[in-house]
C-alpha positions in Angstrom: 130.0 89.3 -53.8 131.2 86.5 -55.2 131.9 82.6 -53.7 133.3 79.9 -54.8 133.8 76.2 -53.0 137.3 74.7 -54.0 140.1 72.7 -52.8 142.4 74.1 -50.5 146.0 75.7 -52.0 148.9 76.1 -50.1 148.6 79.8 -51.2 145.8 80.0 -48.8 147.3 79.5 -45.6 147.6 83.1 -44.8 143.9 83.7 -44.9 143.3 80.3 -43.0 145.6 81.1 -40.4 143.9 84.4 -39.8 140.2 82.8 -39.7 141.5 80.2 -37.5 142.3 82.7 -34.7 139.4 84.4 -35.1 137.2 81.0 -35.2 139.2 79.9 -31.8 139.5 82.9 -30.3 137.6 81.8 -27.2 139.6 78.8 -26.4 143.2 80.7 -27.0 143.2 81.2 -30.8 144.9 77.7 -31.6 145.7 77.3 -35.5 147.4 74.4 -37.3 150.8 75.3 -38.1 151.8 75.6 -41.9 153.6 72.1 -42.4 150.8 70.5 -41.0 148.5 72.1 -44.0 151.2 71.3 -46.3 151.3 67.5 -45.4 147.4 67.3 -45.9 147.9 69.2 -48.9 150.7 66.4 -50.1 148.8 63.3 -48.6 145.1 64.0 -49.4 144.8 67.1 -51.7 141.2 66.4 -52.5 139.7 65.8 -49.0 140.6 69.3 -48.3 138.1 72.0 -49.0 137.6 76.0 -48.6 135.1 78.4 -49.6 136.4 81.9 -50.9 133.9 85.2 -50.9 135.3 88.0 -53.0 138.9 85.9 -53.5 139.7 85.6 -49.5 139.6 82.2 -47.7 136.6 82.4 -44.9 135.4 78.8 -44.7 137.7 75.3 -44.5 137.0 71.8 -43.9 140.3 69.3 -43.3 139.7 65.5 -43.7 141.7 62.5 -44.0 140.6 58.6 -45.0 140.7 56.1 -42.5 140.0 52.5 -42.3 137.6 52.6 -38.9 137.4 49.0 -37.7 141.2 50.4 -36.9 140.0 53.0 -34.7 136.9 51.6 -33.1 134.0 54.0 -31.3 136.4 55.2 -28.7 139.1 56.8 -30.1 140.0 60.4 -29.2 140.9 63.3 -31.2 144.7 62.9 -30.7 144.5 59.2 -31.8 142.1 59.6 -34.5 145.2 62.1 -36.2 148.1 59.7 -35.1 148.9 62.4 -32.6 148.3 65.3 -34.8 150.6 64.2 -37.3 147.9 62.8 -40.0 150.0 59.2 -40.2 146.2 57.8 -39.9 145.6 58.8 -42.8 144.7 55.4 -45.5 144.6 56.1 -49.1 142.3 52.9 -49.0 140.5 54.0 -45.9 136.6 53.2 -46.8 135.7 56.1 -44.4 136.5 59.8 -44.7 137.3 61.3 -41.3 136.6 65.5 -40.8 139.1 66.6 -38.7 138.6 70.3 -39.3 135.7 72.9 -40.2 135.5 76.1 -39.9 133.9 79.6 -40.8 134.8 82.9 -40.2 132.8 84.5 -37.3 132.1 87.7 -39.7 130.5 85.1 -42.5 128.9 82.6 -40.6 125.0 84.3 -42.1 126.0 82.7 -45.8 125.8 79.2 -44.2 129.2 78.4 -45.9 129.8 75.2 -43.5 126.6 73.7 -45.6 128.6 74.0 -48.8 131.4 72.4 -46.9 129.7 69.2 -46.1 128.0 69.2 -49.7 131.7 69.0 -51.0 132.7 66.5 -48.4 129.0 64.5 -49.2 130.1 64.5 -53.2 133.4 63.2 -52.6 132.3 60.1 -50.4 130.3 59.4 -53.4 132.6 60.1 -56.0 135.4 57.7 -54.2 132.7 55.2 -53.0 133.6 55.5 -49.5 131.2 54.5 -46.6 130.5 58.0 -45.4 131.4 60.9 -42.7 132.8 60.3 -39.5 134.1 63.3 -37.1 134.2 64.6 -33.4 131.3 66.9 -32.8 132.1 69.8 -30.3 129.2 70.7 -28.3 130.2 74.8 -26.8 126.9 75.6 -25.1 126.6 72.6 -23.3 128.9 74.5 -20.1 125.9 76.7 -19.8 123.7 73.3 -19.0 126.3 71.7 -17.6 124.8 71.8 -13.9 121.1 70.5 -15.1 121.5 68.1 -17.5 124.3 65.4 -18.4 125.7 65.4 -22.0 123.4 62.6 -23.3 120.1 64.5 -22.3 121.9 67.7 -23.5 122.0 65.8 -27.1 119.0 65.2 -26.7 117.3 68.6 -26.1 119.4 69.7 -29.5 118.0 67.2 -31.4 114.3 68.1 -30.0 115.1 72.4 -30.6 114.5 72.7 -27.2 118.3 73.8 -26.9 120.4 75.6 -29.4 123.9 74.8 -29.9 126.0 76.3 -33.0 127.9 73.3 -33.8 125.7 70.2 -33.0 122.5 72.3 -34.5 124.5 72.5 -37.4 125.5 69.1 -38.1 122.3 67.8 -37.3 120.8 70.0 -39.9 123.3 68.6 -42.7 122.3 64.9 -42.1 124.6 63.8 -39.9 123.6 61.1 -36.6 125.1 61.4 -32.8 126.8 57.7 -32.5 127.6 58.3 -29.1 129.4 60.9 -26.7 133.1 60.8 -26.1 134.6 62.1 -22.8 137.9 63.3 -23.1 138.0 63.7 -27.1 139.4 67.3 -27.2 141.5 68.0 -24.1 141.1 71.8 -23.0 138.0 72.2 -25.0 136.1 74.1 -21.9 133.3 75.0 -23.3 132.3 71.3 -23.6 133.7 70.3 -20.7 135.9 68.0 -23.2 132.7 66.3 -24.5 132.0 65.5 -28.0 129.8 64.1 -30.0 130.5 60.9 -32.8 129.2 61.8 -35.6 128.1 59.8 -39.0 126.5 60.3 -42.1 126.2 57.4 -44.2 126.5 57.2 -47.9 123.2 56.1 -49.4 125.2 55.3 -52.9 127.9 53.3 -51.4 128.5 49.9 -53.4 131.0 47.1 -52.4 132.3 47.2 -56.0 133.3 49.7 -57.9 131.9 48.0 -61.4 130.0 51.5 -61.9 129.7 54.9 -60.7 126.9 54.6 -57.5 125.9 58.2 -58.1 125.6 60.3 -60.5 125.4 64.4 -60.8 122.9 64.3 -63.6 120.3 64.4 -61.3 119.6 68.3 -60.8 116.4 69.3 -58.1 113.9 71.6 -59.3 111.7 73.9 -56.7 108.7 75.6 -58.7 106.6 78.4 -57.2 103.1 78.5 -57.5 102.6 82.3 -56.1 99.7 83.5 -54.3 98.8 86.8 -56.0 97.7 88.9 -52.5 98.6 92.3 -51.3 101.4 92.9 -48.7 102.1 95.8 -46.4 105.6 96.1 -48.2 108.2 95.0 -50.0 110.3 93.3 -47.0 107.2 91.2 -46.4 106.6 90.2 -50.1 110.2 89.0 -49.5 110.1 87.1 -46.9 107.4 84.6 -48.3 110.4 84.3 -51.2 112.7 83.5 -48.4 110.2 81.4 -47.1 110.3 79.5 -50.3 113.9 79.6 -50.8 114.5 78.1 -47.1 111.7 75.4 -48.3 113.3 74.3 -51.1 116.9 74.4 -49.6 116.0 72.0 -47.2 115.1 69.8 -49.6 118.6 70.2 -51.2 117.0 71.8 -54.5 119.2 73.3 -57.5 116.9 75.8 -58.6 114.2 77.7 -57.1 111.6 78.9 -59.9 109.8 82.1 -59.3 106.5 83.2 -61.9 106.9 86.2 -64.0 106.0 89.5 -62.6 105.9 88.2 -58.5 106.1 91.5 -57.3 103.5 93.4 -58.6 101.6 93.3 -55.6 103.5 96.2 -54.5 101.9 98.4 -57.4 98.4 98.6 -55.1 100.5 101.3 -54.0 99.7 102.9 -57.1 96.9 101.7 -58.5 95.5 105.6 -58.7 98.7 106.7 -60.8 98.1 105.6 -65.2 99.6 102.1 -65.9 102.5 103.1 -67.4 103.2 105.3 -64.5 102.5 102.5 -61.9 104.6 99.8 -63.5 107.9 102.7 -63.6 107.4 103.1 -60.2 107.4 99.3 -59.8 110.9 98.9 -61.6 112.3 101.8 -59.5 112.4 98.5 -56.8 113.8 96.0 -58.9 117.1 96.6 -58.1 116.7 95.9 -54.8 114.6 93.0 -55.1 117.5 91.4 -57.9 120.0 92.3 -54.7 117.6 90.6 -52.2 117.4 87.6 -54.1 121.5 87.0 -54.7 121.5 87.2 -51.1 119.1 84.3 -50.7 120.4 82.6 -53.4 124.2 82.5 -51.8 122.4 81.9 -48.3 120.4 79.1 -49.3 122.9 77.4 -51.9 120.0 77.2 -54.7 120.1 78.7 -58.0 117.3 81.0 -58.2 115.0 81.8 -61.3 114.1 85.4 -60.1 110.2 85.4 -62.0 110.5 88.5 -64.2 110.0 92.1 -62.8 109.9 96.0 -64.7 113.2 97.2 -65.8 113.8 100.7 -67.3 117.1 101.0 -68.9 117.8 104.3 -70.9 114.6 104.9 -70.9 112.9 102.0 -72.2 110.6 99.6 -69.9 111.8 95.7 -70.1 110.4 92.3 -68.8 113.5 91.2 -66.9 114.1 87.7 -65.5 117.2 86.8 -63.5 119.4 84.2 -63.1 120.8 84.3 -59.3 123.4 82.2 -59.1 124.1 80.3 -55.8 127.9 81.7 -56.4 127.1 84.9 -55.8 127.1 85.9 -59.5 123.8 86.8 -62.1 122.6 87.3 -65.6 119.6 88.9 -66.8 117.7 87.7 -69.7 115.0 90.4 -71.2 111.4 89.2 -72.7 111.4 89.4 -76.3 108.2 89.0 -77.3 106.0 91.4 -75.5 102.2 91.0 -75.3 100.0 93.1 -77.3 98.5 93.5 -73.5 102.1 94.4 -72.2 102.4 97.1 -75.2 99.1 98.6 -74.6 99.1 99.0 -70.9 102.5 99.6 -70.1 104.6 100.5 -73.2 107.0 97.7 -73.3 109.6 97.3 -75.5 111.4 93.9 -76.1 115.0 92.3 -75.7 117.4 91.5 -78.2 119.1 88.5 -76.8 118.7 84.9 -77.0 121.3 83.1 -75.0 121.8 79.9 -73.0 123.4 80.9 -69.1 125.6 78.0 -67.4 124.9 76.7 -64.1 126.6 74.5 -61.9 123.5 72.1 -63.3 124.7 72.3 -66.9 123.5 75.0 -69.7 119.8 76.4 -68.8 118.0 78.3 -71.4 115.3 81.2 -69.8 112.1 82.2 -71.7 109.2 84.7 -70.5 105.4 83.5 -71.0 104.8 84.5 -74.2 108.1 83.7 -75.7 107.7 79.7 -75.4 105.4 79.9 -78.2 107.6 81.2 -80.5 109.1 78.2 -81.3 112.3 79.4 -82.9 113.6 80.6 -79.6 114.0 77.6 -78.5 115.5 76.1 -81.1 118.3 78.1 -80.7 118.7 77.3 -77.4 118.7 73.8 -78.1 121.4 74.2 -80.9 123.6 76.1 -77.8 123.5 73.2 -75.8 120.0 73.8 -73.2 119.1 71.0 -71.1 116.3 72.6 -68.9 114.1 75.9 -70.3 112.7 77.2 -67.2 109.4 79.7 -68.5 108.2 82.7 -65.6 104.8 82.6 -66.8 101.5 85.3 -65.9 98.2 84.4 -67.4 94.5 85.8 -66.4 92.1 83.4 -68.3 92.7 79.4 -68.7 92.9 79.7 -72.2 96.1 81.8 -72.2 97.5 79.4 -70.1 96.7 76.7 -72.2 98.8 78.2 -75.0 102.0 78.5 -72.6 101.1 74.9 -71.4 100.4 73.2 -74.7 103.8 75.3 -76.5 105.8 74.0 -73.5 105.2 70.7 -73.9 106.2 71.0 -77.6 109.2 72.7 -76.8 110.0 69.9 -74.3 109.4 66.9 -77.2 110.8 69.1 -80.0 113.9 70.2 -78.2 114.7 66.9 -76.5 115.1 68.9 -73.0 113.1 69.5 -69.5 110.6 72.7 -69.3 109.5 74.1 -65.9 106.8 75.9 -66.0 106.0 78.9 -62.7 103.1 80.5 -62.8 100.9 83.0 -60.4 97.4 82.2 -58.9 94.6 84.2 -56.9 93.7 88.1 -57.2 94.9 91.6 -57.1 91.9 94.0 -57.0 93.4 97.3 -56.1 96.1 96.3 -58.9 94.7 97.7 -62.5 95.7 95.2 -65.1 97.2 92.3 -62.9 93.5 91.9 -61.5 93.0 87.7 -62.2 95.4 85.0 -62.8 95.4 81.4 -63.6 98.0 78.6 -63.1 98.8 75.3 -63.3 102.6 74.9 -62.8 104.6 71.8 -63.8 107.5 70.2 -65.4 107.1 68.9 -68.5 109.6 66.4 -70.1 110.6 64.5 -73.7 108.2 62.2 -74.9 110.3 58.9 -75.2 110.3 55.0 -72.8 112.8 57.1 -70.5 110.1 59.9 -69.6 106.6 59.6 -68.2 104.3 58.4 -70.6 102.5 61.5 -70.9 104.9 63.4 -70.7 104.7 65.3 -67.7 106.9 65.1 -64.7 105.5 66.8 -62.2 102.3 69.5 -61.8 100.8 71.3 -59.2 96.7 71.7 -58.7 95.5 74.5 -60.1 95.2 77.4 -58.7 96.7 76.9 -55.6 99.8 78.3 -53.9 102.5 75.3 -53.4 106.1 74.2 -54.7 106.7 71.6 -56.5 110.0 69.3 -55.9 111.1 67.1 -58.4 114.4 65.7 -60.0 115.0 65.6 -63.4 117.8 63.5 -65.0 119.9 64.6 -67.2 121.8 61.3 -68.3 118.3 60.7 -70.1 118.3 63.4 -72.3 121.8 62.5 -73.3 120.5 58.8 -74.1 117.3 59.9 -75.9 119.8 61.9 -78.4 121.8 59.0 -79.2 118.7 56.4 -78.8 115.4 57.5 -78.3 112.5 56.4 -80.4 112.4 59.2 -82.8 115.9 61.4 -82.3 114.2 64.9 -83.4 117.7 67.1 -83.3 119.7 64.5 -84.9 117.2 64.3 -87.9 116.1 67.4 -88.8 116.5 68.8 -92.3 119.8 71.4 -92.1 120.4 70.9 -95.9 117.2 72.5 -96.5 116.2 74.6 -93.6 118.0 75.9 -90.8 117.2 79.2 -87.7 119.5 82.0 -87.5 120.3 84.4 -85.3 120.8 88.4 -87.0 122.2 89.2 -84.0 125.0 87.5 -81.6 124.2 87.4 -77.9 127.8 89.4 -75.6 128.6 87.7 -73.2 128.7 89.8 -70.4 124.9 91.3 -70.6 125.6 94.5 -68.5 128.1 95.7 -71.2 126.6 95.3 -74.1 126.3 98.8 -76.2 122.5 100.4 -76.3 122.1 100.3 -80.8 121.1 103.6 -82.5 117.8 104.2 -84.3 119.3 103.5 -87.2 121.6 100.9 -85.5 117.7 99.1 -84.7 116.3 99.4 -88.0 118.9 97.0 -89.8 118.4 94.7 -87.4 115.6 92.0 -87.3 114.9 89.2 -84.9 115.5 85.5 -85.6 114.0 84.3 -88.9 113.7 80.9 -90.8 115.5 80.5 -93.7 114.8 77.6 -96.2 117.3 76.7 -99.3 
C-alpha cells in the first residue's frame, strides 16, 4: 500500500466523483459537479488537497480564502460559497475557509482526514493566514435529538460521553466549536440542519510578513524505552507498539523509535529449543511484525524506526531494522557489525550496506548498537547528507551501554547531526541470552552555543519504560556547518585522509543480487585510507 497527500488534479475528478457518492450516500449521494472543481482548481489550486492510496483518490479537502469580518459568525453554508459558486473566494482573504472534506467509507481506518487537516494546518502557516474556519456537520445528533438540544449535544462530544464521526473528529485535530448554526446546511437530516463553527487558530501567525513565522525544520522525535516482559502472544506484544505509536501521534511526532530486538519476548516460546534454533523461529514472525508496523505507521501518520528483529534470507540470519514510512512505503537496513555475543549464540552474519534513507523529515541515517562505535559508519553517513542517526540499541550490563552512550555522543559532535538513542529495560528469565538489559535512552545533540550545553537533548531515567518527546531543529545544524565554534566537516583533512566505501549501497534494498563466495571474498568493508 502506498499513500500519498497532494494537491488535487483535474485528472482526479473521476475518483472524487465516485467517493463523493459513496461519502453522501445517506443524504442522496450529492457530488460537486466538474466545473465547480475546475474553478477551485483555477482560483485556488493550492488550498485544495487529496490523499491517494495505491494511485486512486479516497480522501479530499476543498477550501477557499476569505476575509471573515465580511462574513461575520452567522453566515450559512450557501453564503459562505457566494451561492455555491466560490465568488467568496479572496486571494488576500487572512482566513482559509474548508468547504469540503471527505474520505472514502472503505478507508476511513487509515485516518486520512488527519493528513488532510495537517496539509490544510501547513498551508495557513506557509501563507501566514489567521487559521481554519468551516461548518461542522454533527450526523448523530438526530439520534439525541429528543433529549438533549444541540449545545448540550456539543457538549457531551467534547466530554466522550457521546460519539459523533464528524465533530469527534475535528475536535481531535485541534479545532474549537465557536458556536452552532441553525440552518447552515439545508436538507442535512441527520443534523436536523445544525452545524457547528469551527476554528483552529494559527499559533505562527504574524501581522507582517518580514520572516517566515514557521519553519519545517523542526522534526518530533518519540523514543521507546521498552519494558522487556513476557506476553501471551504476538498480537499483545503489538498492541503495546500501537499503544506507543497512538502515544506519540497525538503528540504530532515524526518518528517513533523502537530498541533493537523488541520482540524477543516471544522466544520464551522456545527457550527449551538451542539458541540458534530459538532466534530462527523468531524471524519466521518478522514478516508479519514489519507488516504490522506499516500499518501503524500509515494509521498513525509517524515515521516508525521498527527496533531491529531476526531476519533469514537465503539462509543466512541478519539483524534487521526498518524504516516504516508513514507513506506506506519501507527500507530495511541490516547490522553490520555483529557482536562476538550475536556470533556465538546465534550465528549471525552481517550486512553490507551503509546508506542514508529519506524521510519526509530530511535524510536519516540508521545504525544497530554496536555499529555506532565504529566510527567510520558514520562518517559516511554524514558525507551522504544525515541529519539525525537514530541507533536500536540492546545492552545487559551498564558498561556496554556506556560504550553505545559515550560513541553516540561522539558521533553527534563529530558528525554535526542529532542521535536518538532506544534502548530496552527489565527482564526475560524464560528467554536464554536476552535474560538482563540496561537502558538509558536519550537524544544527544552537537556540542556548539545552539545546543544544550552538555550536549544532551533529551534522556529518559534509567531503567524505566517511558517515551520520550522532543523536537530537534534542523535549521541549527545547517547554521553550526556554516558558523559553529569549531566547523568539524568543513575542516577535516581530505588532502590527506579520507573513508571509502568498497562497496556502493542499490538503491532499492529488496533487489539487490546475493554475492558469491568468491564474489564475498574480494570484497572488504569500509577502510581508512591516508595519502
Amino acid at each position: 500500500m502506498h499513500i500519498q497527500t497532494r494537491t488535487l488534479q483535474k485528472s482526479d475528478y473521476a475518483d472524487l466523483k465516485e467517493s463523493m457518492i459513496e461519502v453522501y450516500s445517506g443524504i442522496g449521494g450529492d457530488y460537486w459537479e466538474k466545473n465547480l472543481i475546475d474553478k477551485l482548481l483555477k482560483i485556488f489550486p493550492e488550498g485544495q488537497f487529496c490523499v491517494e492510496v495505491d494511485g486512486k483518490v479516497v480522501a479530499c479537502s476543498l477550501a477557499i480564502r476569505v476575509k471573515y469580518s465580511d462574513f461575520g459568525d452567522n453566515h450559512t453554508y450557501e453564503e459562505i460559497t457566494g451561492n455555491y459558486s466560490f465568488d467568496t473566494h479572496n486571494p488576500k482573504g487572512n482566513w482559509l475557509y474548508g468547504i469540503e472534506l471527505f474520505v472514502h467509507p472503505e478507508y476511513r481506518d487509515l485516518r486520512l482526514g488527519r493528513r488532510l487537516y495537517d496539509a490544510r494546518k501547513e498551508l495557513c502557516e506557509s501563507l501566514n493566514l489567521k487559521g481554519i474556519m468551516a461548518g461542522g456537520r454533527i450526523p448523530n445528533y438526530v439520534r439525541y435529538a429528543g433529549e438533549m438540544s444541540p449545545r448540550e449535544f456539543i457538549a457531551k462530544v467534547k466530554q466522550k460521553e457521546i460519539y459523533d464521526p464528524t465533530l469527534t473528529f475535528q475536535l481531535s485535530n485541534d479545532f474549537h466549536v465557536k458556536k452552532v448554526l441553525r440552518g447552515y446546511l439545508p436538507g442535512d437530516s441527520e443534523s436536523l440542519e445544525y452545524a457547528t463553527l469551527l476554528e483552529w487558530n494559527n499559533i505562527y501567525y504574524v501581522d507582517e510578513k518580514k520572516k517566515k513565522p514557521h519553519t519545517n525544520d523542526i522534526i518530533r522525535l518519540g523514543v521507546v524505552q521498552w519494558q522487556m516482559r513476557l506476553f501471551p502472544n504476538m498480537k499483545s506484544l503489538l498492541e503495546q507498539v500501537e499503544f506507543f505509536a497512538d502515544s506519540v501521534s497525538d503528540y504530532k511526532a515524526d518518528f517513533l523509535v523502537l530498541p533493537e530486538f523488541f520482540n524477543t519476548p516471544l522466544m520464551a516460546d522456545y527457550n527449551d529449543l538451542p539458541g540458534p534454533v530459538a532466534i530462527r523461529k523468531l524471524a519466521e514472525v518478522t514478516h508479519e511484525v514489519r507488516q504490522r508496523l506499516s500499518e501503524l505507521a500509515i494509521s498513525y501518520n509517524v515515521n516508525i524506526v521498527g527496533g531491529s528483529m531476526p531476519l533469514i534470507d537465503e539462509g543466512k540470519l541478519y539483524n534487521v531494522a526498518y524504516l516504516c514510512r508513514r507513506d506506506g512505503s519501507f527500507e530495511e537496513y541490516r547490522k553490520i557489525h555483529i557482536t562476538p555475543n550475536e556470533v556465538r549464540h546465534y550465528g549471525m552474519v552481517g550486512g553490507n550496506e551503509i546508506r542514508t534513507f529519506d524521510t519526509d523529515c530530511g535524510k536519516i541515517g540508521l545504525l544497530i548498537c554496536y555499529d555506532v562505535e565504529f566510527p567510520e559508519l558514520s562518517r559516511i553517513l554524514a558525507d551522504q547528507g544525515m541529519q539525525i542517526l537514530f541507533v536500536p540499541f540492546l545492552t545487559d550490563t551498564q558498561n556496554g551501554y556506556n560504550r553505545v552512550r559515550h560513541c553516540a555522543m561522539a558521533r553527534a559532535i563529530e558528525n554535526e547531526c542529532y542521535v536518538a538513542i532506544s534502548g530496552c529495560v527489565g527482564n526475560l528469565p524464560r528467554v536464554a541470552n536476552m535474560d538482563i538489559h540496561y537502558a538509558q535512552s536519550a537524544v544527544f545533540t552537537p556540542s556548539d552555543f545552539q545546543f544544550p550545553n552538555n550536549a544532551i537533548k533529551a534522556e529518559s531515567t534509567p531503567n524505566t519504560e517511558m517515551v520520550l518527546i522532543t523536537d530537534v531543529d534542523l535549521s541549527l545544524l545547517t547554521e553550526l556547518h556554516e558558523q559553529g565554534s569549531v566547523q568539524i566537516l568543513k575542516d577535516r583533512r581530505t588532502d590527506l585522509y579520507d573513508i571509502t566505501m568498497k562497496r556502493q549501497a542499490r538503491s532499492k534494498p529488496e533487489k539487490k543480487k546475493e554475492l558469491s563466495a568468491e564474489e564475498e571474498q574480494k570484497v572488504l568493508p569500509p577502510v581508512i585510507v591516508v595519502e
